[in-house]
C-alpha positions in Angstrom: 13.7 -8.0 23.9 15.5 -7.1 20.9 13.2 -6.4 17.2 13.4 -9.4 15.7 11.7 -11.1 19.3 9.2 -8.2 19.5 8.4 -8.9 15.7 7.7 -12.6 16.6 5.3 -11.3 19.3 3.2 -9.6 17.2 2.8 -12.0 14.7 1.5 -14.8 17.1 -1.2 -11.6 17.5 -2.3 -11.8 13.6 -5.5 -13.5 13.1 -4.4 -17.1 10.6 -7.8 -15.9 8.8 -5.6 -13.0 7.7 -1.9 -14.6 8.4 -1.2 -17.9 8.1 2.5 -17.9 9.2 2.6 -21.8 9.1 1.2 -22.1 5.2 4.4 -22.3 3.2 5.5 -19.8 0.5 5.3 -21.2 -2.7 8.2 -20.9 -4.9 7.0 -19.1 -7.8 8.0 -19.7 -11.6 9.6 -17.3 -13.8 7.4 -15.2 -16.1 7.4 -16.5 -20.0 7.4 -12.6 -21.5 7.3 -9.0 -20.1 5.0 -6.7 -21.1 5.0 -2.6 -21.4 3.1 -1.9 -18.3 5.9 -4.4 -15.9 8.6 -2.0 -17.4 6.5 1.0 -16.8 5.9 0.0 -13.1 9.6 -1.0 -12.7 11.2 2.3 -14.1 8.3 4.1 -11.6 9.7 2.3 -9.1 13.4 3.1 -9.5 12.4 6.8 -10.0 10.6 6.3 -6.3 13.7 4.6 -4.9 16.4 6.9 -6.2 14.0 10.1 -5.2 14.3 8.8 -1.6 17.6 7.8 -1.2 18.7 10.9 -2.8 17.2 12.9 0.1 18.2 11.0 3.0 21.7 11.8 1.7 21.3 15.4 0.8 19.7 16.4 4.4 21.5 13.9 6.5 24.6 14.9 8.7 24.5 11.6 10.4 23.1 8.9 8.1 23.6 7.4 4.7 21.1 5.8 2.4 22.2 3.1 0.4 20.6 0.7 -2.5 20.3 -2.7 -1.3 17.5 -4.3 -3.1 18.2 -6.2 -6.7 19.3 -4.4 -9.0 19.4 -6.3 -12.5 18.0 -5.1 -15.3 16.7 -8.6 -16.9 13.3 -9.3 -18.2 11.3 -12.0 -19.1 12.5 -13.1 -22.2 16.4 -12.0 -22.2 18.8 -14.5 -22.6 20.3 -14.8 -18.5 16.7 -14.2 -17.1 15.3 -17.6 -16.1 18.6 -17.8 -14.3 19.0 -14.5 -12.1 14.9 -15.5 -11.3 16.0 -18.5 -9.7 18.6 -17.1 -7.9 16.5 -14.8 -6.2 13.7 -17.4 -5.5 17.0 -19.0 -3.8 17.7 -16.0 -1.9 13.8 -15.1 -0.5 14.1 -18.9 1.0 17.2 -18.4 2.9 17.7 -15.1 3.9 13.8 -13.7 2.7 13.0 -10.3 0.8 15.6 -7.2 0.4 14.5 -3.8 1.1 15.3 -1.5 -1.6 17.3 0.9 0.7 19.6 0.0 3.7 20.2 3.0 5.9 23.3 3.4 7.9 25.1 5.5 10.5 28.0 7.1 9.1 30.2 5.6 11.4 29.0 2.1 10.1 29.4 3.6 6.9 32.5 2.6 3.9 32.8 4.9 1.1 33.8 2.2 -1.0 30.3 0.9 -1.3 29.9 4.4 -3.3 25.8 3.9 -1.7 25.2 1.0 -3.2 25.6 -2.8 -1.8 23.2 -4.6 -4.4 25.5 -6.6 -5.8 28.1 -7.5 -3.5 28.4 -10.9 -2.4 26.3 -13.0 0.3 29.4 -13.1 2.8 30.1 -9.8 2.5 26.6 -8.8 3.4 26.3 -10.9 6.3 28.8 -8.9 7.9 27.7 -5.3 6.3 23.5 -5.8 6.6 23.6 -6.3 10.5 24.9 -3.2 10.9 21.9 -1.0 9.5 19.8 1.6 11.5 16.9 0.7 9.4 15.4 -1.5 6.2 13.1 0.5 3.7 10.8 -1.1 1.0 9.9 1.6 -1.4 6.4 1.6 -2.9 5.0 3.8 -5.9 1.8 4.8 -6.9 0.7 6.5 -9.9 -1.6 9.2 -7.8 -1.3 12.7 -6.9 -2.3 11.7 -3.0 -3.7 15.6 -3.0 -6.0 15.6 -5.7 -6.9 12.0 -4.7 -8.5 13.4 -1.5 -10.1 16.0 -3.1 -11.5 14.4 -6.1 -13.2 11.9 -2.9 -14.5 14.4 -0.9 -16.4 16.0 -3.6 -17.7 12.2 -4.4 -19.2 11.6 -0.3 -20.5 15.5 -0.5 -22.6 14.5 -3.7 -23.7 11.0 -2.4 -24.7 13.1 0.6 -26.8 15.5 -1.2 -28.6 12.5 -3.1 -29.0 10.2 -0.1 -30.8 13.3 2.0 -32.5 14.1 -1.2 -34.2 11.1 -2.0 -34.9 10.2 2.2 -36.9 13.7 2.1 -38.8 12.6 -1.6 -40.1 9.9 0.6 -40.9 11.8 3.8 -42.6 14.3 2.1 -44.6 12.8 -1.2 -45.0 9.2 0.3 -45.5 9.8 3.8 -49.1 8.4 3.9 -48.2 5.1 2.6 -44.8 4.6 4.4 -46.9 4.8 7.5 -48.9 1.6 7.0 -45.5 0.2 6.8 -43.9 -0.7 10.2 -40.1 1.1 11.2 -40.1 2.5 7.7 -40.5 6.5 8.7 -38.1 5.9 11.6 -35.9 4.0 9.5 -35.7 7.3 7.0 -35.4 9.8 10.3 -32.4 7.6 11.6 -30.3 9.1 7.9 -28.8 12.3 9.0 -25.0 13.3 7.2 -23.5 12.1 10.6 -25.1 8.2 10.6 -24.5 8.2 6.4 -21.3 6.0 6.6 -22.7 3.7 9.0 -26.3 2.8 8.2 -27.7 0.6 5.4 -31.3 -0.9 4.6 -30.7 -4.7 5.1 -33.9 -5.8 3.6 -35.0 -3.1 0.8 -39.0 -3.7 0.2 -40.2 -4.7 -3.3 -43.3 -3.5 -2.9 -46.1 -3.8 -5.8 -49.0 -3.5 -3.9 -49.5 0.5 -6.4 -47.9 2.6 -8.8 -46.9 4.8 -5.2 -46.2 1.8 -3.7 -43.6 0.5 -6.5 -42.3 3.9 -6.8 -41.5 4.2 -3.1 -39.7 1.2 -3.1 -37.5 1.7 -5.9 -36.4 5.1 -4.3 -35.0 3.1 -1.4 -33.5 0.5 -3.4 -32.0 3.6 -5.3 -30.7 5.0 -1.9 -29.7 1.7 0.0 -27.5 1.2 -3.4 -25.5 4.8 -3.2 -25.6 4.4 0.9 -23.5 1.3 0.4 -21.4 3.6 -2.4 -20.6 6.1 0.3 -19.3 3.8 2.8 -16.6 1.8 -0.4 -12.9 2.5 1.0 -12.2 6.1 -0.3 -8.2 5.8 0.7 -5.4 5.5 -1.3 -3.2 2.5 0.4 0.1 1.1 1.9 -0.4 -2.2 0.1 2.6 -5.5 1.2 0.9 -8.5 -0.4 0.7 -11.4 2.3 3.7 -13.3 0.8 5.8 -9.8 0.8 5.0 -9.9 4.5 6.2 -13.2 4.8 9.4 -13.0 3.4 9.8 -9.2 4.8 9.4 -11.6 8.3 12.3 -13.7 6.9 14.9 -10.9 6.4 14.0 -9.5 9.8 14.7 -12.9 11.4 17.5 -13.1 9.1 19.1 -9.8 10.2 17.4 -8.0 13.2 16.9 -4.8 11.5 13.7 -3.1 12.1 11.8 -2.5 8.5 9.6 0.2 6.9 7.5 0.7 3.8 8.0 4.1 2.1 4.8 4.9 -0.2 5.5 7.6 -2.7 2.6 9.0 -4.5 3.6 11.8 -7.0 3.3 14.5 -4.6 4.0 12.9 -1.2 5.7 10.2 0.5 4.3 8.2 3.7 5.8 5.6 5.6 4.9 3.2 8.1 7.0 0.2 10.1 6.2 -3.4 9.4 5.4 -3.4 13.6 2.8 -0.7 12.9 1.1 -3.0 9.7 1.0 -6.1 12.2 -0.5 -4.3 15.2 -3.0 -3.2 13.3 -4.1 -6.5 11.3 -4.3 -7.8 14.6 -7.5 -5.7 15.4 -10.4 -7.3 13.2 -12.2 -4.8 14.6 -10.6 -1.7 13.0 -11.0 -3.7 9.6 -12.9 -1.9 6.3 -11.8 0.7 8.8 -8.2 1.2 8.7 -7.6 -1.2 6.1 -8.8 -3.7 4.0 -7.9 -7.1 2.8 -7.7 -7.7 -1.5 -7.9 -10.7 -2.7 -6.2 -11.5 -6.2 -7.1 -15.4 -5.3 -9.6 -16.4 -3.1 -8.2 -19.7 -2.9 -4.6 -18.6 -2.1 -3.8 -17.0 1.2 -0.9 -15.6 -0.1 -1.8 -13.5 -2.9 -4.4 -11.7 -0.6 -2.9 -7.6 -0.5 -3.2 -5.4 2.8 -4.6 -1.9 1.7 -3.7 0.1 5.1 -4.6 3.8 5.0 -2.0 5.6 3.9 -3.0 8.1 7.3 -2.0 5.3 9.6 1.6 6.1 8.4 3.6 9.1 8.6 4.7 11.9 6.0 7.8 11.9 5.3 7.7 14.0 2.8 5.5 16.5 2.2 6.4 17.7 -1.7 7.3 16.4 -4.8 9.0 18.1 -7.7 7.0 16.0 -10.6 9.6 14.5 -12.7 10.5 14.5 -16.7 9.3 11.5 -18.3 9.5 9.8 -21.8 9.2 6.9 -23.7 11.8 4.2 -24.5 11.7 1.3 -26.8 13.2 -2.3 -25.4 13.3 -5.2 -28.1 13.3 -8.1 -27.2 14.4 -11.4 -29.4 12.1 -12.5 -32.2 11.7 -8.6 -33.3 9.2 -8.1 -30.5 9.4 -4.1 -29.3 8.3 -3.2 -25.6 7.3 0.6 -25.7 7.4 2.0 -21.9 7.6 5.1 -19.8 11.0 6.6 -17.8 11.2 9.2 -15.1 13.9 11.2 -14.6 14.3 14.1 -12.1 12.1 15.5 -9.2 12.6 15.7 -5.8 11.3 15.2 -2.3 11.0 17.4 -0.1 11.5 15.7 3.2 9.7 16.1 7.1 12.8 15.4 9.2 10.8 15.6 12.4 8.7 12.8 10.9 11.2 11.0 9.5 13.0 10.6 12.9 10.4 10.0 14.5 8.9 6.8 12.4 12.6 5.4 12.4 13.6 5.9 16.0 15.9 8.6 15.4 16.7 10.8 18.3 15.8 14.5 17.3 18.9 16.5 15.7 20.7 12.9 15.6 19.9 13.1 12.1 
């Protein structure tokens, strides 16, 4: 069984509540105007692309990284635009969605493509893609993946503190009175800093009955309210977007080249393989667990995001030098000015062993 047929496996595993492989992809229509924060996302992107590629080639005896995705440099608005948009709608409905890097054994590898393939033609690719080791969508996110952790460990230690705080207000000052009340004192025993993520009071009392009375009962309302706090999804995410995964499926099917998602936070860079993300939406079970499911339209299937924990990936690498950054001004016809951010410079600092290991490389073949 070859990737592409153990890809189709594991699709006919993801629940159509989550997946609906059958609903079509809509073809979408080209945005009217671009805005400072798209061009600030875009340029954050690049930086995340290049900072990759970059070292996979320094490190790598055996393999070269090369830029695959689109490359243009069009925005809404620009005279050409509309055009290049609808070639690439085009494109996701034949052959589905690019990576952004294509990565190649040396042997496989021309020096004429000078690392990158972007804009070389459709038959030329056919014959160029197939040979790839591995696919790799790169994702960026504006986090520091360190401080991130820390900042929400200090947040569960605090809801800790006022959770046990408030349970022991009520055993101690309203004891007398929660006793009348049936379960309630168990119910208040069963809160210990081990059951704090998984408990909740289903049905908080409104009580009136006395000023004690009313007072109890608001200090469980209080407490149910920061219980369910504690137990939001404190991690930062791998996020495809449903129709990304479609069209990721389409390229696979298209090429039989196994895929990955890079995330690169400021500091770190995770990755996991598209097999990984659909073994583990297949598990409803392990869901608000492991990851989560967005929804930018409830309506639409295909806007709904996948926020896997990043954990459920692998580092790949395990520094970043922060990069310079600045501001740039774009106009755009009709005098209109589009003030955004570039990044220049850093570097990653990458975990080989991991690295191999995520994309089937046999060790010191790298």
């Amino acid at each position: 069984m070859n990737y592409y047929e153990h890809i189709r496996e594991l699709i006919k595993g993801v629940p159509t509540t989550i997946i609906d492989w059958e609903i079509e992809r809509v073809r979408s229509k080209p945005p009217t105007q671009a805005f400072s924060e798209f061009l600030t996302n875009r340029e954050q992107g690049d930086w995340a692309e290049n900072i990759v590629l970059q070292a996979i080639n320094t490190l790598s005896k055996n393999y070269v990284a090369v830029q695959y995705g689109k490359s243009e440099n069009l925005i809404a608005g620009e005279e050409g635009f509309e055009e290049f948009y609808e070639q690439y709608q085009d494109e996701l409905e034949t052959i589905g969605k690019r990576p952004d890097i294509l990565l190649f054994s040396k042997n496989d590898y021309s020096e004429d493509w000078k690392h990158n393939i972007s804009r070389k033609s459709k038959e030329e690719l056919d014959k160029i893609v197939p040979l790839a080791k591995a696919g790799i969508e790169v994702r960026s996110s504006a986090f520091l993946l360190d401080e991130y952790n820390q900042f929400m460990q200090n947040r569960k230690t605090e809801l800790t503190q006022k959770i046990l705080s408030i349970k022991n207000t009520l055993l101690n000052d309203f004891n007398d009175i929660l006793t009348q009340k049936t379960g309630w004192t168990e119910s208040l025993n069963a809160i210990t800093e081990e059951t704090i993520g998984v408990l909740e009071i289903k049905n908080a009392p409104g009580w009136r009955g006395s000023e004690r009375l009313k007072y109890s009962s608001d200090l469980i309302k209080e407490m149910n309210g920061l219980l369910r706090e504690f137990k939001k999804r404190d991690f930062l995410s791998i996020t495809p977007k449903v129709e990304d995964l479609k069209v990721v499926y389409k390229w696979i099917e298209t090429f039989n080249v196994p895929h990955f998602y890079f995330q690169v936070f400021f500091d770190k860079v995770y990755g996991i393989g598209f097999e990984k993300i659909l073994e583990l939406i297949s598990k409803p079970e392990l869901e608000e667990e492991k990851y989560f499911i967005g929804s930018e339209d409830s309506k639409n299937q295909n806007k709904w995001t996948v926020k896997i924990d990043y954990k459920e990936g692998k580092e790949i690498a395990n520094k970043i030098d922060m990069p310079d950054h600045k501001s740039e001004l774009r106009k755009l016809n009709r005098g209109r000015l589009l003030f955004y951010v570039t990044f220049e410079g850093g570097t990653a600092y990458l975990d080989v062993n991991n690295l191999q290991e995520i994309l089937g490389i046999k060790q010191n073949d790298f």
